[in-house]
N, C-alpha and C positions, 0 to 999 in steps of 0.2 A: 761347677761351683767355683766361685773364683779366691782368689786367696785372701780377703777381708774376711772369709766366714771362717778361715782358718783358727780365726783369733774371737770369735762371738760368744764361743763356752766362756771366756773369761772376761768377756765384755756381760755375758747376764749373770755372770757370777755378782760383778764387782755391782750392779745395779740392785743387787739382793743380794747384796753383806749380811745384811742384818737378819733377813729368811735365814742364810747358809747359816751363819755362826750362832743362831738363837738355838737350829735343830741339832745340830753339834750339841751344844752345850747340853738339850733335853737327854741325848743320848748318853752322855759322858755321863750326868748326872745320875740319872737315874742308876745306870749301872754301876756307880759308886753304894749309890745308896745300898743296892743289891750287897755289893763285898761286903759295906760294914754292917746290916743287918748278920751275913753269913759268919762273920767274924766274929760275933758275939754269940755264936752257936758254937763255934770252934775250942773244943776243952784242952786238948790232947794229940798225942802226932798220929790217929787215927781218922782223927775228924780234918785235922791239916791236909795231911797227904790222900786220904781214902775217900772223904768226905761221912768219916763213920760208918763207910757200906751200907748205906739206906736210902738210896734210888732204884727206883725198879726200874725192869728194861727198857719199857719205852723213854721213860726220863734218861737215860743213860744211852739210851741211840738218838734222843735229840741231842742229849752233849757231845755224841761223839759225830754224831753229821755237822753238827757248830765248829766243833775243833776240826773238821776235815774240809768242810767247805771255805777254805781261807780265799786271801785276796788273791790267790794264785788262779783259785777256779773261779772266781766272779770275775775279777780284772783280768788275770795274764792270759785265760784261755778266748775268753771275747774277744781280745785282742789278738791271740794269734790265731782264732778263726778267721777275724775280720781281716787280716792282713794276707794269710797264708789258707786260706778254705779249708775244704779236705784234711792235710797237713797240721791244721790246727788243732780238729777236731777229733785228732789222735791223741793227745792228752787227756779229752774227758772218758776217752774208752779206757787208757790203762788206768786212770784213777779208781774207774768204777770197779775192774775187773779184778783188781787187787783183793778190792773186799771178801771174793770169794777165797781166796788164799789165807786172808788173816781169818776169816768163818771156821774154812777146814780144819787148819793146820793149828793153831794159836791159840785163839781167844779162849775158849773152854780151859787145855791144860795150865796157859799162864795164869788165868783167875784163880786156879784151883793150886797152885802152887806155890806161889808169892805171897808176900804180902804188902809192899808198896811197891817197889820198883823190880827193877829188870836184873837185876842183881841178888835180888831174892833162890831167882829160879837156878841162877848160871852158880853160887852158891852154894844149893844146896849138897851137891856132891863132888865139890871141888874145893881147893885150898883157900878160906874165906880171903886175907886180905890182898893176894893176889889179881884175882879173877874180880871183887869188887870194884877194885881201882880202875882197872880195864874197862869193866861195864859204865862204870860213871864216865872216864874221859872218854867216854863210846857216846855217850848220851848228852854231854855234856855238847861234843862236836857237832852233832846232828842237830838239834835242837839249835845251836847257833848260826848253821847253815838257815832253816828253816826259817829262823828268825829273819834271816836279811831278807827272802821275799817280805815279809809283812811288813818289814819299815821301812820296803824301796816301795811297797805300793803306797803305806801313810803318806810317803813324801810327795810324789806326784800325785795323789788324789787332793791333800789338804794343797797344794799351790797350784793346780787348776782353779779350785773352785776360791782360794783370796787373793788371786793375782801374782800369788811371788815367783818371780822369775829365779832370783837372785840363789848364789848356793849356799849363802850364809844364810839367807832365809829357809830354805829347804831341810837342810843340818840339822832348824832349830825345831822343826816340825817332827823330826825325827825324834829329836830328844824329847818333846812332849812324850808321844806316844812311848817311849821309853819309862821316863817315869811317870805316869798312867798305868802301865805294866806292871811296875813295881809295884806300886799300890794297891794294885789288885790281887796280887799276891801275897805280901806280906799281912795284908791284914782281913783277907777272907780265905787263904789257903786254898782247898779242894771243894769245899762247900759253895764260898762265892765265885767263883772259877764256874764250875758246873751250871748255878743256876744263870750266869751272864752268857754261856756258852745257847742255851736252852734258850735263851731272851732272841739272843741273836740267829740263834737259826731260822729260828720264827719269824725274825724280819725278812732274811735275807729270802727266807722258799714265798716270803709275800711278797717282796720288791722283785724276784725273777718274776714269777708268778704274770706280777702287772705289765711287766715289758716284753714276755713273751705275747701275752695277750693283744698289749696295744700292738705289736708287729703283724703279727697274723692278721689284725684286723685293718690296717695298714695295706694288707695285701688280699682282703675277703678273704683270711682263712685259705689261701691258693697257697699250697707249698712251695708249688712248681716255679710258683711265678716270683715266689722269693727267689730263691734259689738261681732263678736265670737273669734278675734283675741283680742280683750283688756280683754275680761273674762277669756281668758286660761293666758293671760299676768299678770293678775292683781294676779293669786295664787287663786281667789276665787272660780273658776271655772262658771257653770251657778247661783248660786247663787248673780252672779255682776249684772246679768239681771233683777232679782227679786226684790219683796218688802222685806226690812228685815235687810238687811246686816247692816245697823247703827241705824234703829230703831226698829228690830224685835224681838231681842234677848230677851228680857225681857218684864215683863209686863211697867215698868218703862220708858223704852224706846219708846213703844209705845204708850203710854201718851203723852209722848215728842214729837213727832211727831205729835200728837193731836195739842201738845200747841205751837208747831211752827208753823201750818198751820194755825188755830186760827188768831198768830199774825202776821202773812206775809199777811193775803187775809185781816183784818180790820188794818191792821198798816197805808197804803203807804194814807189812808182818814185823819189821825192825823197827818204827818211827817209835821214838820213845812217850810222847806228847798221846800216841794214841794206847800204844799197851798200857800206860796206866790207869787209864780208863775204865778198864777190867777187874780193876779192884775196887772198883767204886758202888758196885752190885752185892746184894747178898749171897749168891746162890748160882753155881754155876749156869743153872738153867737159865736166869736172869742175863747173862753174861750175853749165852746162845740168842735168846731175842733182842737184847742189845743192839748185837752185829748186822739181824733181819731188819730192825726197824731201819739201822741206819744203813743200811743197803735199798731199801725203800727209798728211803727220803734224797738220798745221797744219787740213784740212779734217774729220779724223776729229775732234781736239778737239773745232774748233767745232760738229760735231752733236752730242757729249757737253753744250755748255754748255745745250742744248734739256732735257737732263734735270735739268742741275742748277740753272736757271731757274724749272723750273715746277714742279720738285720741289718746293723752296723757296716756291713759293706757294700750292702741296697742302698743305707741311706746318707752316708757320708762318703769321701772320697779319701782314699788311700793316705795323700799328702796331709790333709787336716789330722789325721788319728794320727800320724808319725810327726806333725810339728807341735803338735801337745804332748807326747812323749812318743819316741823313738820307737820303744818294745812296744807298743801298744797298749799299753795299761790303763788308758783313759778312754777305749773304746765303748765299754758301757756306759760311763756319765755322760758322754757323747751322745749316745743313741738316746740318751732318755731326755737333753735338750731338744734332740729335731724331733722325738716322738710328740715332748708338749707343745713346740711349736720357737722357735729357734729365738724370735723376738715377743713372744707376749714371756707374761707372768707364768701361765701352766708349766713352761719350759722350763724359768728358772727353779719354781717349785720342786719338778719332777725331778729337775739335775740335784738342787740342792736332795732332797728325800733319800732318792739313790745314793749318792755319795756319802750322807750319813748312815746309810745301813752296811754300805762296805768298810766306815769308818769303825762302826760300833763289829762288825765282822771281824778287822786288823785284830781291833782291843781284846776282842775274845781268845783267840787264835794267838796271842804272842804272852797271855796268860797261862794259857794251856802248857806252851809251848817252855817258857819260864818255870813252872810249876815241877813239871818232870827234869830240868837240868838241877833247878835246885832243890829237890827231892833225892835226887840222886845223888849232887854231893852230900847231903847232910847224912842219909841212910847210909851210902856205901861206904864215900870216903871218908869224914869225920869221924861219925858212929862209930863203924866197924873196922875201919883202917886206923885214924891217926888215932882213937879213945877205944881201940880196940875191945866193942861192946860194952863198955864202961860209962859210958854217954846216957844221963838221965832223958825222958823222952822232950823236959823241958830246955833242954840242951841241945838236944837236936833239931827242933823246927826253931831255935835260935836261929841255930847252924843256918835251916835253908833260909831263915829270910836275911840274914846276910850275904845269904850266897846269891840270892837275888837282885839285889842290890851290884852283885859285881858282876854276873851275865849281864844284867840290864843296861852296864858304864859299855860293856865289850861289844854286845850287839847296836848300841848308837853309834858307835864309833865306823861300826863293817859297814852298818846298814845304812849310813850318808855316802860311803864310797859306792854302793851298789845299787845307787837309787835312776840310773838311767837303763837299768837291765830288766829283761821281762821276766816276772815274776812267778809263772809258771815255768821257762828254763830253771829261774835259780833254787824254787820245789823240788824240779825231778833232781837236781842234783845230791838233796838233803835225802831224796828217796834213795840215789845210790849208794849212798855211805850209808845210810839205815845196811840195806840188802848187802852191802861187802862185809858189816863188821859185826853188826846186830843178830840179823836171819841165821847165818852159817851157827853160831855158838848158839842162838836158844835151840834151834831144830836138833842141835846134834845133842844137847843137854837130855832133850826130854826125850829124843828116841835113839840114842846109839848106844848100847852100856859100855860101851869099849874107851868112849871120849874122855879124857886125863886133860889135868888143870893146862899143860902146855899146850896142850892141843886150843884151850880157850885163848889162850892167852896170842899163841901165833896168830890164831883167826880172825880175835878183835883187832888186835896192833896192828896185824896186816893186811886187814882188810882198809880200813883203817886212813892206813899211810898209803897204799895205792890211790884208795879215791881220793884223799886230799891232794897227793901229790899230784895226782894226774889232770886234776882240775886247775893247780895253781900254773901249770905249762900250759893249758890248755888256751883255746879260743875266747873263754867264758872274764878271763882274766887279762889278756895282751895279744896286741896283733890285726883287731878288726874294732873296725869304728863303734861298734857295741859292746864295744870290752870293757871290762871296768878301771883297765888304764889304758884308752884305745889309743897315746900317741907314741909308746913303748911295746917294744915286741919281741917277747921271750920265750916262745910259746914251741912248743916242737912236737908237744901231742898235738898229734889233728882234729881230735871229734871233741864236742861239749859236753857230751856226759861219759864218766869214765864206765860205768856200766860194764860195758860188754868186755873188759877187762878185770875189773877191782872188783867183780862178784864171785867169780870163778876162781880167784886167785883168795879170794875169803875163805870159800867154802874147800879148796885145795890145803892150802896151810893150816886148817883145822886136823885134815886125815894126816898129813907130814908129821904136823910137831905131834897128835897121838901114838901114831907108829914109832916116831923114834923117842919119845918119854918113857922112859926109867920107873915112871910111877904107875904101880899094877891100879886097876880102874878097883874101885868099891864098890861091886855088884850089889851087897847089901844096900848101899846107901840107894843106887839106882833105882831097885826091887821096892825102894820106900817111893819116890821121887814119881817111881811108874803108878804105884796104888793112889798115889796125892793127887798125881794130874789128872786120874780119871775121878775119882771120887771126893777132893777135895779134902780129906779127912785129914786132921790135925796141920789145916794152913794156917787155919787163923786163930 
């Protein structure tokens, strides 16, 4: 393919402006419309943060497969299939396998213990305004992590498909989808959140859906001949099949790969964006099919990303996917231009259609994502820190939708510096701070009666500050052309995901600071905390 076709996704963009930005617009809208109907069902900080607790489970594992399948799995994993084969396709396994971990371990006790956020549980038998602050700047960091995959992928999806090269252009596209967020937020809460969540999964398992299909049939349904057509395409030869190609090379790499699967299989039990979810159900039983459905919906995807991976590196060539963006994140709108046909209309169609499902995707997922940071300042830290319980409930969903307002200035800000990084990398990273500071204090919360407020408090802080710190030295930030300052090089950790260090050293500092705290544990309170999580009685 020669390099004119490099540049033809944004030559049928720009030919079908009007397609792209009319279907945009359909999507945006309507899903407006969605908030401010939901928003006018919204009474109370029940209905804000919980959605009222009256979704059942399958409604409630469509919102939580919508809030789970972000741009990270449609965009950043297609793209590091298509780039890296095999290697890529390690991402859609830890994502999925996690789900068994938050089933087992999680979602039942947390519904049946809390009542809006993650700090309910950690809480209930620990020194309230201590351990709440902790949880919220716990939840507050993850969720802003998370955030910058979604606004590095708005940025390069929305400037493939209208042309802008430019980085003031790119910025601005960021900020769009920033406040869009906001607004999603502050004026549908958990109600319109959930039903746009629900909107967009729908699209998104029907847009894979169509371009797994057109692949297969592309290749009559021959897997084989997929598969052995994207390894001669891709330059790598059978090594694309293989384990190795992005994390074999060295000893270094394969560490990396240790501490990415680490943080992907215990991450998605800490994400805050998904434990709150769990209160959005009546009943913990409800909670339990929740998790089944969206393990269904969420496993089927991810063997569709298998087609749209290696499709993508059947049907374009390595150079084209990396000169429309670097990480690969424009691998799927890609394949669905040469799926309809690279110069007629079908293609522009196709590309534009796809691009607005992963668009209306972004919007859901940085809602979700929004929703639980400023849920949590308003519950933890306002409410029961700074108004120390004193806080009417009209006071407090003030609280988050100003708090909204101020994640939303901070994640535009991250998410224009981090918009040439692949967005599944900068995911599992959000997954590893979940899994250092998150995972260690609920799990020891609801099963070790020994665990004292110190013990919370070392675990979050330091789980915490390892994975930040060790990301901000790391490769992911300086040192390599993919960095998000790649002419600056400060970096002295070696691996991109701190995982295989900042989890272990979570869940260590938890046992540390309870063994040497001075404060005898409240076996009473636990003995309550044990009967709540299995029975849910007197949570709510």
């Amino acid at each position: 393919m020669s390099t004119a076709h490099m540049f033809l996704a944004a030559d049928a963009a720009s030919e079908h402006r009007t397609l792209i930005i009319s279907l945009f617009g359909v999507f945006v809208l309507a899903t407006l419309v969605i908030t401010v109907w939901a928003g006018r069902q919204t009474k109370d900080a029940a209905d804000f943060y919980a959605g009222g607790r009256q979704f059942t489970g399958f409604q409630n594992g469509l919102a939580v497969s919508g809030d789970y399948m972000s741009a990270a799995s449609f965009l950043g994993i297609a793209g590091a299939i298509a780039l890296f084969g095999y290697d890529g396709f390690l991402y859609s396994i830890g994502f999925l396998v996690a789900w068994l971990v938050a089933l087992l371990l999680v979602a039942e006790p947390l519904r049946n213990s809390g009542r809006y956020t993650m700090g309910d549980v950690l809480a209930y038998r620990m020194r309230q305004r201590p351990v709440r602050t902790a949880a919220g700047t716990s939840t507050i960091v993850v969720s802003i992590f998370y955030l910058l995959a979604q606004m590095a992928g708005a940025g390069v999806l929305v400037s493939l498909l209208l042309g802008i090269s430019s980085d003031a252009g790119k910025v601005g596209i960021v900020a769009l989808v920033g406040v869009l967020m906001i607004m999603y937020v502050t004026i549908g809460g958990m109600k319109g959140t959930t039903w746009v969540q629900m909107v967009k999964a729908v699209l998104l398992m029907s847009g894979a859906l169509l371009l797994t299909f057109m692949v297969l049939l592309k290749f009559d349904f021959n897997v084989s001949d997929l598969l052995g057509t994207a390894a001669d395409q891709s330059g790598h030869g059978k090594a694309f099949l293989e384990p190795g190609l992005k994390y074999g090379a060295t000893g270094t790499t394969k560490l990396d790969f240790i501490s990415l699967g680490i943080a992907l299989i215990l991450g998605t039990a800490g994400l805050p964006h998904i434990l709150i979810r769990f209160y959005t159900v009546p009943t913990a039983k409800a909670a339990r099919k929740s998790v089944i459905w969206a393990i269904g919906l969420i496993g089927s995807f991810y063997l569709m990303t298998l087609a749209l991976g290696f499709g993508a590196a059947a049907l374009i060539t390595p150079e084209e996917i990396t000169t429309s963006n670097k990480a690969g994140n424009t691998a799927a709108p890609l394949l669905a231009l040469h799926l309809g046909g690279v110069e007629s209309s079908w293609g522009a169609i196709l590309l534009a259609t796809i691009s607005a499902v992963a668009f209306a995707t972004i919007l859901a997922v940085v809602a979700g994502l929004t929703l639980a940071s400023s849920s949590s300042f308003a519950h933890d830290i306002y409410a029961n820190v700074i108004k120390k319980g004193q806080a009417s409930e009209k006071e407090e969903v003030s609280a988050a939708r100003w708090a909204t307002v101020g994640i939303g200035v901070v994640s535009i800000g991250l998410g224009a510096l981090a918009r040439d990084l692949n967005v599944a990398g900068l995911v599992a990273l959000a997954f590893a701070v979940a899994a250092s500071a998150n995972l260690p204090t609920i799990l020891y919360s609801l099963f070790w009666k020994r665990f004292t407020t110190q013990g919370a408090l070392w675990s979050i802080y330091g789980g915490l500050t390892t994975a930040v710190g060790l990301v901000l030295f790391s490769p992911v930030v300086s040192g390599k052309p993919t960095s998000m300052f790649p002419d600056v090089d400060f970096h002295w950790f070696p691996l991109e995901n701190p995982g295989i260090i900042s989890i272990p050293v979570g869940f260590l500092l938890g046992i540390i600071g309870t063994y040497l705290s001075k404060e005898a544990p409240d076996e009473g309170k636990y003995a309550e905390l044990e009967v709540r999580s299995l029975t849910g009685t007197g949570a709510h």
